[in-house]
PDB file of the backbone (N, CA, C, O) and the ligand in Angstrom, with CONECT records:
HET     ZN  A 101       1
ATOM      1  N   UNK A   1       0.843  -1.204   0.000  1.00  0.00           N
ATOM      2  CA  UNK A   1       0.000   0.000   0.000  1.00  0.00           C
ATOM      3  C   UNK A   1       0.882   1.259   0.000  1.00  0.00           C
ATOM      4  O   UNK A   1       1.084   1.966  -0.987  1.00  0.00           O
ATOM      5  N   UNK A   2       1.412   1.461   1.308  1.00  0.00           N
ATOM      6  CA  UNK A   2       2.381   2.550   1.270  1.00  0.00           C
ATOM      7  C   UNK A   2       3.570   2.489   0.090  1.00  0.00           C
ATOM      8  O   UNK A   2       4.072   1.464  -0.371  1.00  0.00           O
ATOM      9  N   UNK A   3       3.845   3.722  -0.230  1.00  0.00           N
ATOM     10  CA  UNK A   3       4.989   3.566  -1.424  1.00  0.00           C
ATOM     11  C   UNK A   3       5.749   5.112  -1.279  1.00  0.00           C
ATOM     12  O   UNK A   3       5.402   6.226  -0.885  1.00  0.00           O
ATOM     13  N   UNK A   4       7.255   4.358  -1.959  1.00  0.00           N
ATOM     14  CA  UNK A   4       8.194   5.616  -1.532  1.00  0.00           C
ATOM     15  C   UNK A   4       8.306   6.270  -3.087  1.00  0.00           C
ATOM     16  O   UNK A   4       8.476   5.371  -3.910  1.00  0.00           O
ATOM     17  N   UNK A   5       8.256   7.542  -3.652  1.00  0.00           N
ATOM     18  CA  UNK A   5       8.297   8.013  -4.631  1.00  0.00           C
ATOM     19  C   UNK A   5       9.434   8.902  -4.551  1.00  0.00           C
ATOM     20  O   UNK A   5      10.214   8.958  -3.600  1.00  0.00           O
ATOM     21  N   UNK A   6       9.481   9.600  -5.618  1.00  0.00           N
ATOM     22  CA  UNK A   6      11.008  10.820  -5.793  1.00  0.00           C
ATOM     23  C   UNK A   6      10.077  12.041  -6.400  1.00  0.00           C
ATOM     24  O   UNK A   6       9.066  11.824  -7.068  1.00  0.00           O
ATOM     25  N   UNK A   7      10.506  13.194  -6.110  1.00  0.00           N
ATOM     26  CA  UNK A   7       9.755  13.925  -6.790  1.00  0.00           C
ATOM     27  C   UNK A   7      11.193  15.039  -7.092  1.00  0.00           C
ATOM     28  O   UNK A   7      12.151  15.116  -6.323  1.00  0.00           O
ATOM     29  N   UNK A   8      11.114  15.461  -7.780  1.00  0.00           N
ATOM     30  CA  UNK A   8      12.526  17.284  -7.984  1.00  0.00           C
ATOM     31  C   UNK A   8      13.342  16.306  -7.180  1.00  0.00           C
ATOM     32  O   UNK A   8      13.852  16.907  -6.234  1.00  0.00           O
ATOM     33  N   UNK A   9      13.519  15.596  -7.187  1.00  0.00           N
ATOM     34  CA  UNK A   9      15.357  15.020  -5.881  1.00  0.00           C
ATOM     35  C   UNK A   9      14.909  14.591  -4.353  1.00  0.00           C
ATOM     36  O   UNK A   9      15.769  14.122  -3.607  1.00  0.00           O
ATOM     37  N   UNK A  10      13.642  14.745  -3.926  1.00  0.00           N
ATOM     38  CA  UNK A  10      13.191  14.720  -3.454  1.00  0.00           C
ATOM     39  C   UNK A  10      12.131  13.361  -2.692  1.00  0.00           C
ATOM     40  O   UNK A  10      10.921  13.256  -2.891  1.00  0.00           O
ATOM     41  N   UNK A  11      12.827  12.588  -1.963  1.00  0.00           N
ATOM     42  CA  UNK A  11      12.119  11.061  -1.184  1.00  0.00           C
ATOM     43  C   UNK A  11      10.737  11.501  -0.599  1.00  0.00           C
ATOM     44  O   UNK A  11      10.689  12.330   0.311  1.00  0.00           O
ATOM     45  N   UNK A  12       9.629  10.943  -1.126  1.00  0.00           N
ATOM     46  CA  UNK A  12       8.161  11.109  -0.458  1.00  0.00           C
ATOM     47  C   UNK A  12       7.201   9.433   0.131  1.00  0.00           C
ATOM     48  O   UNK A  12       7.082   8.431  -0.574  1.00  0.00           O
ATOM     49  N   UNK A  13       6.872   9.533   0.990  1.00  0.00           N
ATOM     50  CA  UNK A  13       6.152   8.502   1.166  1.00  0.00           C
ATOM     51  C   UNK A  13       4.689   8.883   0.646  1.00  0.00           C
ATOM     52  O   UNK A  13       4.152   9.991   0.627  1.00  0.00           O
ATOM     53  N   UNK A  14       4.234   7.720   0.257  1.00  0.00           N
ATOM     54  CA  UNK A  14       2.931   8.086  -0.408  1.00  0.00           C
ATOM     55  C   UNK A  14       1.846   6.647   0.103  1.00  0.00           C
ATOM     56  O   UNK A  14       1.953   5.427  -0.019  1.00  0.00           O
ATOM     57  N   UNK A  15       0.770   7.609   0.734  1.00  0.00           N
ATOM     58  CA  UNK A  15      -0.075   6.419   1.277  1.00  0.00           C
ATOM     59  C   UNK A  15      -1.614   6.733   0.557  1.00  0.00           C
ATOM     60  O   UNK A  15      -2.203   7.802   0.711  1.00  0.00           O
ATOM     61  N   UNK A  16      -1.963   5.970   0.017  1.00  0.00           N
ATOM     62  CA  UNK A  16      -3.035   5.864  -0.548  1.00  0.00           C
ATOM     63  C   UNK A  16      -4.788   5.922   0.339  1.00  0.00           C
ATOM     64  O   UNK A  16      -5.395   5.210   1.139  1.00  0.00           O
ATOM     65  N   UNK A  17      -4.972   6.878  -0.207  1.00  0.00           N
ATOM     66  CA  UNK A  17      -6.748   6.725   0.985  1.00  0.00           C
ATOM     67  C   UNK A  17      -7.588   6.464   0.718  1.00  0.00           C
ATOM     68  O   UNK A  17      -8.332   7.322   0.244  1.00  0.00           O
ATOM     69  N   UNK A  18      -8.005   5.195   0.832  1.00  0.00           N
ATOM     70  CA  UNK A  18      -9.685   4.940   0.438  1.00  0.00           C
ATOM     71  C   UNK A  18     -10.690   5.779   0.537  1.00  0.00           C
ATOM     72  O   UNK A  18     -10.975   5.999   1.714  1.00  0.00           O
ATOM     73  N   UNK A  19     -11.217   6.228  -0.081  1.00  0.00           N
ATOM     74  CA  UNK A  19     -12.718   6.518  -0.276  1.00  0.00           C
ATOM     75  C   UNK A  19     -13.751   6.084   1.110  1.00  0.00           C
ATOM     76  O   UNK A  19     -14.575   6.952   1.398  1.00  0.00           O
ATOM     77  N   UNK A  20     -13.758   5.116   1.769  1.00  0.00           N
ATOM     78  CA  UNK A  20     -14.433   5.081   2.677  1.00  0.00           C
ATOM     79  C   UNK A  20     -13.652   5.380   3.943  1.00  0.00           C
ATOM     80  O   UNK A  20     -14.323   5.147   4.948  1.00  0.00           O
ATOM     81  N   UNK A  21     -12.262   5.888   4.218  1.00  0.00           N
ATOM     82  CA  UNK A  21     -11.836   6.140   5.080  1.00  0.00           C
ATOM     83  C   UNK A  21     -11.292   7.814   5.088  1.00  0.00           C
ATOM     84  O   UNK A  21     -10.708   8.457   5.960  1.00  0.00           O
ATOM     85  N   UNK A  22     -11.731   8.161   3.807  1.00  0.00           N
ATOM     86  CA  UNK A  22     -11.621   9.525   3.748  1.00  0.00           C
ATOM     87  C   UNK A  22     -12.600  10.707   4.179  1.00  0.00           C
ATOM     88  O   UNK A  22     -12.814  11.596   3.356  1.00  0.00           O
ATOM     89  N   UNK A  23     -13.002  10.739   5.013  1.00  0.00           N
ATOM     90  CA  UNK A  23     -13.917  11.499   5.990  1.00  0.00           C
ATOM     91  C   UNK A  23     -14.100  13.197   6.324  1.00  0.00           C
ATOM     92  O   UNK A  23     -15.150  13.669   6.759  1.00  0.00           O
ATOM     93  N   UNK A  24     -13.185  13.794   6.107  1.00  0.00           N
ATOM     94  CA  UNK A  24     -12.921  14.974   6.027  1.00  0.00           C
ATOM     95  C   UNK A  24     -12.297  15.330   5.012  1.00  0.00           C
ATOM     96  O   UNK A  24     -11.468  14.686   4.369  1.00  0.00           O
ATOM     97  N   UNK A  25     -12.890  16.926   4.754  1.00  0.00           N
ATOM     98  CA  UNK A  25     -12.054  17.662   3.601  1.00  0.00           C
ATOM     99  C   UNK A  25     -10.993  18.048   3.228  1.00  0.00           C
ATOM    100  O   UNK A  25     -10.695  18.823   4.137  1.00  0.00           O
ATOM    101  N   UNK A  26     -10.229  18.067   2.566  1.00  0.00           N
ATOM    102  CA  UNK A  26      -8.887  18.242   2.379  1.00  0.00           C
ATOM    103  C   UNK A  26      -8.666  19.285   0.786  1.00  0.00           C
ATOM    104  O   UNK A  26      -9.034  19.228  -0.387  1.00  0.00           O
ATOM    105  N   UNK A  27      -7.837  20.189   1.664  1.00  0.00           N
ATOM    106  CA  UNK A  27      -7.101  21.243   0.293  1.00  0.00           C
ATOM    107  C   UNK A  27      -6.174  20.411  -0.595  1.00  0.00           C
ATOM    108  O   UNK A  27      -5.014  20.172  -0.260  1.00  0.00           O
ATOM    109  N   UNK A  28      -6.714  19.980  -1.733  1.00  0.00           N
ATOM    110  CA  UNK A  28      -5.230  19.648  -2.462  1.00  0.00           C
ATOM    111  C   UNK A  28      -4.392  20.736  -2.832  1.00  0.00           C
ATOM    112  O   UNK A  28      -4.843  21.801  -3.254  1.00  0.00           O
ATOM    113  N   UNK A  29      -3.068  20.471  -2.670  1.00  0.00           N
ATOM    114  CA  UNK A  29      -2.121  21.603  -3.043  1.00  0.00           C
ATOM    115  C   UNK A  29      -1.429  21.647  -4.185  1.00  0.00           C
ATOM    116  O   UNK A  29      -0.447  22.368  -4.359  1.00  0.00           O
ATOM    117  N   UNK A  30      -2.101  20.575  -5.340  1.00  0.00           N
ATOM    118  CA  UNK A  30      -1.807  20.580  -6.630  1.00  0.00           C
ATOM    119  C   UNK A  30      -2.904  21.681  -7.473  1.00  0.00           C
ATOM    120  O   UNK A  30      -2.548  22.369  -8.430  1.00  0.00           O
ATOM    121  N   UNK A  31      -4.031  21.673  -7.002  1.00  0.00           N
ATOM    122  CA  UNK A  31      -5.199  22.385  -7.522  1.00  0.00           C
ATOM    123  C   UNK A  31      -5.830  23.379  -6.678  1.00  0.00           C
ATOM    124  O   UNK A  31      -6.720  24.136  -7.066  1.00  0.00           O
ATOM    125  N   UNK A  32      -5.307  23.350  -5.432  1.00  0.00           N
ATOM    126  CA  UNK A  32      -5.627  24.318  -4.458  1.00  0.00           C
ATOM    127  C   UNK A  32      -7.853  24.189  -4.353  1.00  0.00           C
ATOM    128  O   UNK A  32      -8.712  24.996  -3.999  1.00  0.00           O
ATOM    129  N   UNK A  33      -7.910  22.583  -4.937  1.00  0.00           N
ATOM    130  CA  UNK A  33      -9.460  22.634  -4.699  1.00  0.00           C
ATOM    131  C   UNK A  33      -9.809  21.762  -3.863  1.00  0.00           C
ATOM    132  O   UNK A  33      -8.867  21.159  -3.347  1.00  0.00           O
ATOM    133  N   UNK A  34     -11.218  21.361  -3.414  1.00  0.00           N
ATOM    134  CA  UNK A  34     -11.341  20.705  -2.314  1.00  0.00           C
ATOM    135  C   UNK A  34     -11.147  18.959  -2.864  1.00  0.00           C
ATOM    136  O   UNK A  34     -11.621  18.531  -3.916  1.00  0.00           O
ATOM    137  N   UNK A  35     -10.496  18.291  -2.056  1.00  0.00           N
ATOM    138  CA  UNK A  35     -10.941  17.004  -1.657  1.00  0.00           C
ATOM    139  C   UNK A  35     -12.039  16.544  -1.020  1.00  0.00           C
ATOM    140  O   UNK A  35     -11.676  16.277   0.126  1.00  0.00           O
ATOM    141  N   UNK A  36     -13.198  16.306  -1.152  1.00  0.00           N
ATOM    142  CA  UNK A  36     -14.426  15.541  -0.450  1.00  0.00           C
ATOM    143  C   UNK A  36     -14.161  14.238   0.058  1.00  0.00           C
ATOM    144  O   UNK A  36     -13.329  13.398  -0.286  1.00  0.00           O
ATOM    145  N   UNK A  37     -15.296  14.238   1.210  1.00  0.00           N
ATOM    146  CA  UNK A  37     -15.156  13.091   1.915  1.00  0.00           C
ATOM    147  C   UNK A  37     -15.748  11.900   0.743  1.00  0.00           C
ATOM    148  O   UNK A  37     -16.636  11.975  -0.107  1.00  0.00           O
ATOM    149  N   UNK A  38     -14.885  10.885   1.109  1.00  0.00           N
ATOM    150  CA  UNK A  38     -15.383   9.517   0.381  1.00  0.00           C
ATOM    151  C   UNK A  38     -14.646   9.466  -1.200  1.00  0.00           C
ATOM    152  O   UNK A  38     -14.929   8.691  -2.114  1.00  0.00           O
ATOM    153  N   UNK A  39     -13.700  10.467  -1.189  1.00  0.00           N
ATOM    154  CA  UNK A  39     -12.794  10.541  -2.953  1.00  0.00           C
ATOM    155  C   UNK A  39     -11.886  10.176  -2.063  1.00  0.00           C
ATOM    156  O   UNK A  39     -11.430  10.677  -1.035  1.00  0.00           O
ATOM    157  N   UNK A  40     -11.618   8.652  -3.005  1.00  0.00           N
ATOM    158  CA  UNK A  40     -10.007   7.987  -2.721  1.00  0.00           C
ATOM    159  C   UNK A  40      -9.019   8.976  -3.432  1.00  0.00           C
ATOM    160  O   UNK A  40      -9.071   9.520  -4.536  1.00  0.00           O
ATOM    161  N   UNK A  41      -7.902   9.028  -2.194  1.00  0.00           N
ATOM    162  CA  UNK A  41      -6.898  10.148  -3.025  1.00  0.00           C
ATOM    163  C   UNK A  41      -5.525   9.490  -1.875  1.00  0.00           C
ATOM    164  O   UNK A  41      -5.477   8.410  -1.287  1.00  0.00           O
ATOM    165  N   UNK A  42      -4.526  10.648  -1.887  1.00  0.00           N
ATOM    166  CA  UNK A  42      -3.419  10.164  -1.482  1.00  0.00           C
ATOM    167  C   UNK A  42      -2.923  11.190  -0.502  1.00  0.00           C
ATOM    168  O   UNK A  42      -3.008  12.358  -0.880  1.00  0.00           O
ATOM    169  N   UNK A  43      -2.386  10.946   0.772  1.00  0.00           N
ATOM    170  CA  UNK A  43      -1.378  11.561   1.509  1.00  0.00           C
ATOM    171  C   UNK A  43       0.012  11.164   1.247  1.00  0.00           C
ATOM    172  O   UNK A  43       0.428  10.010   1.149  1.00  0.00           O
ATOM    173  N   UNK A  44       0.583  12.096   1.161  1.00  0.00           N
ATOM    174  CA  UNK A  44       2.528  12.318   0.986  1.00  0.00           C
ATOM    175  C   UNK A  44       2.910  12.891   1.927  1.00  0.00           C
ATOM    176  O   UNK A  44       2.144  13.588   2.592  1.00  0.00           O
ATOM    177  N   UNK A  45       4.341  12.726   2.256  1.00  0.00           N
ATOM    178  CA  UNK A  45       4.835  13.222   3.407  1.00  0.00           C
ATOM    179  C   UNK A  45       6.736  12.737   2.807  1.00  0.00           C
ATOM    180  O   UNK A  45       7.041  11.780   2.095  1.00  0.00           O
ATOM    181  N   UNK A  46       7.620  13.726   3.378  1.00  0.00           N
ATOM    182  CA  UNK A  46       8.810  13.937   3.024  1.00  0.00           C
ATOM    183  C   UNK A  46       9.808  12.724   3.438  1.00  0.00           C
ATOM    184  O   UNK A  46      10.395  12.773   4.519  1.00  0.00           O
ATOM    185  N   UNK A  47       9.924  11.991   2.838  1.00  0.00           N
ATOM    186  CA  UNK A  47      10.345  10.735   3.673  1.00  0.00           C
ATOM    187  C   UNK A  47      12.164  10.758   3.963  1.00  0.00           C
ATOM    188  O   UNK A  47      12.987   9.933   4.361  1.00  0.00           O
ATOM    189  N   UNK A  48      12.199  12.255   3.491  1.00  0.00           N
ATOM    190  CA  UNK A  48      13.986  12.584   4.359  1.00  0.00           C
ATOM    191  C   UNK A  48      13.645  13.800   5.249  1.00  0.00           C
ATOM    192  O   UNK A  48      14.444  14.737   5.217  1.00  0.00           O
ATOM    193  N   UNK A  49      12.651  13.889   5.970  1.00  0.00           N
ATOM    194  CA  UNK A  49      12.159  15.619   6.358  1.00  0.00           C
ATOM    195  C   UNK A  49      13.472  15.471   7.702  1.00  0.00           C
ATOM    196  O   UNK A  49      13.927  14.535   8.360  1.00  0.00           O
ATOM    197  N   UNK A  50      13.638  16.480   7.648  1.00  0.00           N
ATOM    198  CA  UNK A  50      15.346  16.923   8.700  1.00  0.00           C
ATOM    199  C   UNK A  50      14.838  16.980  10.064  1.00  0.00           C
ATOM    200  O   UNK A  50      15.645  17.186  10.971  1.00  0.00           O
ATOM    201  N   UNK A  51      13.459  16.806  10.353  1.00  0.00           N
ATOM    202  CA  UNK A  51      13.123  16.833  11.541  1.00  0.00           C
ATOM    203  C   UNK A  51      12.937  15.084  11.906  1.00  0.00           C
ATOM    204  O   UNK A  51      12.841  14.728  13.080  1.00  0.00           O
ATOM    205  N   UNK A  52      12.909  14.281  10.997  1.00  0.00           N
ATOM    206  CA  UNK A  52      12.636  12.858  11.241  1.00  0.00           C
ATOM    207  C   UNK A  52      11.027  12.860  11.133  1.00  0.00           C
ATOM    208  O   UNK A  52      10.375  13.904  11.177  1.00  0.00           O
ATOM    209  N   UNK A  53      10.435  11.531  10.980  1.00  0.00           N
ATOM    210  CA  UNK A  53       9.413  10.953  10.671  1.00  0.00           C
ATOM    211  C   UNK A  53       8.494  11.406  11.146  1.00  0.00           C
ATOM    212  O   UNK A  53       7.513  11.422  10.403  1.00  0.00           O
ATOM    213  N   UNK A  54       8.291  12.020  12.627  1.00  0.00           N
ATOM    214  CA  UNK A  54       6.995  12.510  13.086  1.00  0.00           C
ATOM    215  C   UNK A  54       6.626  13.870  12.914  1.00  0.00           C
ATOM    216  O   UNK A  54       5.446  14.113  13.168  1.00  0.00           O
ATOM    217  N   UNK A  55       7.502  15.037  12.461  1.00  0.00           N
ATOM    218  CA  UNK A  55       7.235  16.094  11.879  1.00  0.00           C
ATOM    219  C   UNK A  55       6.868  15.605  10.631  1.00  0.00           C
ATOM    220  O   UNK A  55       5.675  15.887  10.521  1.00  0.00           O
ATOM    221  N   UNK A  56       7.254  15.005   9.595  1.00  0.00           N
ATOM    222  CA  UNK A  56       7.297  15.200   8.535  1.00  0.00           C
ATOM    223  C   UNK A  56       5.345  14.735   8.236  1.00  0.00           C
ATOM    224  O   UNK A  56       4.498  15.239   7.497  1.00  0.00           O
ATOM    225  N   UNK A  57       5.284  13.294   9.458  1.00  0.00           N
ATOM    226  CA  UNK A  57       3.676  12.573   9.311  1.00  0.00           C
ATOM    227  C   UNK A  57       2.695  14.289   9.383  1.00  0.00           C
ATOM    228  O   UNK A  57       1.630  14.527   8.813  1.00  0.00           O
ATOM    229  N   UNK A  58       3.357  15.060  10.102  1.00  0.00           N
ATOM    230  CA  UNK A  58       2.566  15.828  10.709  1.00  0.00           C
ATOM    231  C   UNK A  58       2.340  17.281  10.180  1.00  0.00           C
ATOM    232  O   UNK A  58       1.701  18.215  10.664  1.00  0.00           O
ATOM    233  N   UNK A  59       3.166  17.159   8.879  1.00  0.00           N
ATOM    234  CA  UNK A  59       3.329  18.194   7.849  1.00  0.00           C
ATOM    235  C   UNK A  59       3.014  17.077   6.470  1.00  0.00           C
ATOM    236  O   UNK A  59       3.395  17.266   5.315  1.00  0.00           O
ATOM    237  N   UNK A  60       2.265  15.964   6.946  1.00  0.00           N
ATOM    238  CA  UNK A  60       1.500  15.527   5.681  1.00  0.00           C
ATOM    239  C   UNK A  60       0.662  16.126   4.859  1.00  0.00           C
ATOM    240  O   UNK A  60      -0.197  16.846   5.367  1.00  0.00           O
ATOM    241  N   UNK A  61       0.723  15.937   3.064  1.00  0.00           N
ATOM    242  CA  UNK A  61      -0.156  17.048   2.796  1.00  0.00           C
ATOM    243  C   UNK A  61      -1.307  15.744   1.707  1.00  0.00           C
ATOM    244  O   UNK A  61      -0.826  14.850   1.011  1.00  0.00           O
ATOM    245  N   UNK A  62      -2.637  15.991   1.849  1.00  0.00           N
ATOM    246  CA  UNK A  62      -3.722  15.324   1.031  1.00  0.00           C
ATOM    247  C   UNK A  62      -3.901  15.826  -0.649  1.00  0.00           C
ATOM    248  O   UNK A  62      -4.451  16.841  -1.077  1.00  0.00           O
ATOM    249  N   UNK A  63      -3.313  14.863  -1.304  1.00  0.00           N
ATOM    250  CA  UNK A  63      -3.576  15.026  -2.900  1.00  0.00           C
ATOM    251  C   UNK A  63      -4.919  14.750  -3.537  1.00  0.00           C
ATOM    252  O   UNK A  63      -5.614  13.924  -2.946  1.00  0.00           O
ATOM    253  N   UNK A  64      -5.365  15.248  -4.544  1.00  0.00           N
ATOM    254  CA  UNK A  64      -6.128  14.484  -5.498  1.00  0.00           C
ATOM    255  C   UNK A  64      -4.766  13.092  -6.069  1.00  0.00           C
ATOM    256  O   UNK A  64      -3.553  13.266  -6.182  1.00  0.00           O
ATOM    257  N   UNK A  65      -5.479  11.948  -6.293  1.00  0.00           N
ATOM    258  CA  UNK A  65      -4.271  11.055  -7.025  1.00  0.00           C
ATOM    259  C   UNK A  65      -3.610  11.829  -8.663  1.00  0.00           C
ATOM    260  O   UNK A  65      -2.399  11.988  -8.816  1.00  0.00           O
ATOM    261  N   UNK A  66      -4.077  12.013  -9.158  1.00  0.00           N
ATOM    262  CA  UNK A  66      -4.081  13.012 -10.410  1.00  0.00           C
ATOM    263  C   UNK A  66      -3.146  13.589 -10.262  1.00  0.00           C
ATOM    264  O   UNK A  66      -1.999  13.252 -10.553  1.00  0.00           O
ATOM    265  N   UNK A  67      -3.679  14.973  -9.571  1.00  0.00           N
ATOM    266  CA  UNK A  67      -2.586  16.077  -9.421  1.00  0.00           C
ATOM    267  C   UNK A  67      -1.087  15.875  -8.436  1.00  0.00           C
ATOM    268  O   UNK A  67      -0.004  16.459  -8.473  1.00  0.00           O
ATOM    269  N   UNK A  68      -1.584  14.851  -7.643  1.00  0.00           N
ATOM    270  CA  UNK A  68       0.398  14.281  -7.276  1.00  0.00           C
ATOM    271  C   UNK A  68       1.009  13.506  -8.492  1.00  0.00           C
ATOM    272  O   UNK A  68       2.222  13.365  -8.646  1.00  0.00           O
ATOM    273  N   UNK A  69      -0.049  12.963  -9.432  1.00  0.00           N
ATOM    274  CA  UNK A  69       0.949  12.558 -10.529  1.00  0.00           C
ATOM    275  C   UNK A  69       1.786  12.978 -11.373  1.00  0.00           C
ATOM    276  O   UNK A  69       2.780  12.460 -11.881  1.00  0.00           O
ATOM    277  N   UNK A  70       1.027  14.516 -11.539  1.00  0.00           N
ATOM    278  CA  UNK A  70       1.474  15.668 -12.547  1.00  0.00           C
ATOM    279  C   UNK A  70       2.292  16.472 -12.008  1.00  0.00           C
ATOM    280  O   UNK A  70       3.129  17.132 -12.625  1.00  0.00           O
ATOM    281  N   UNK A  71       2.055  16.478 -10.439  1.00  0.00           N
ATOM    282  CA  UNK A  71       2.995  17.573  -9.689  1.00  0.00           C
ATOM    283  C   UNK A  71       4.358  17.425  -9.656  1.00  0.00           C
ATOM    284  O   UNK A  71       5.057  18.262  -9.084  1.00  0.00           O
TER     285      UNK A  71
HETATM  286 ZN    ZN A 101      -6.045  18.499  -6.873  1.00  0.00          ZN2+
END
């Protein structure tokens, strides 16, 4: 499920969100539009962030799947 991607030079973890576990709204920051509850989409997070793993979970950001593809 979870998967590690590269983006600009850049290590991201990428966790995929079901649709039925997606419950709240979320800004995507590829389109700056809303995510709705129940659209499977994706959280990323910096998987070298200089603060280590629990800043980085906690500066996770919610994609459309789409627009992290293109981003
Ligand atoms: Zn988007």
């Amino acid at each position: 499920m979870r998967r590690t991607e590269f983006k600009r030079g850049r290590e991201y973890t990428v966790q995929p969100i079901r649709a039925e576990r997606a419950q709240k709204v979320y800004t995507c920051p590829g389109c700056s539009g809303d995510i709705m509850p129940g659209t499977a989409h994706i959280a990323a997070w910096q998987a070298d962030h200089i603060m280590g793993d629990a800043s980085a979970l906690a500066d996770r950001r919610h994609w459309h799947s789409h627009c992290w593809k293109i981003a």
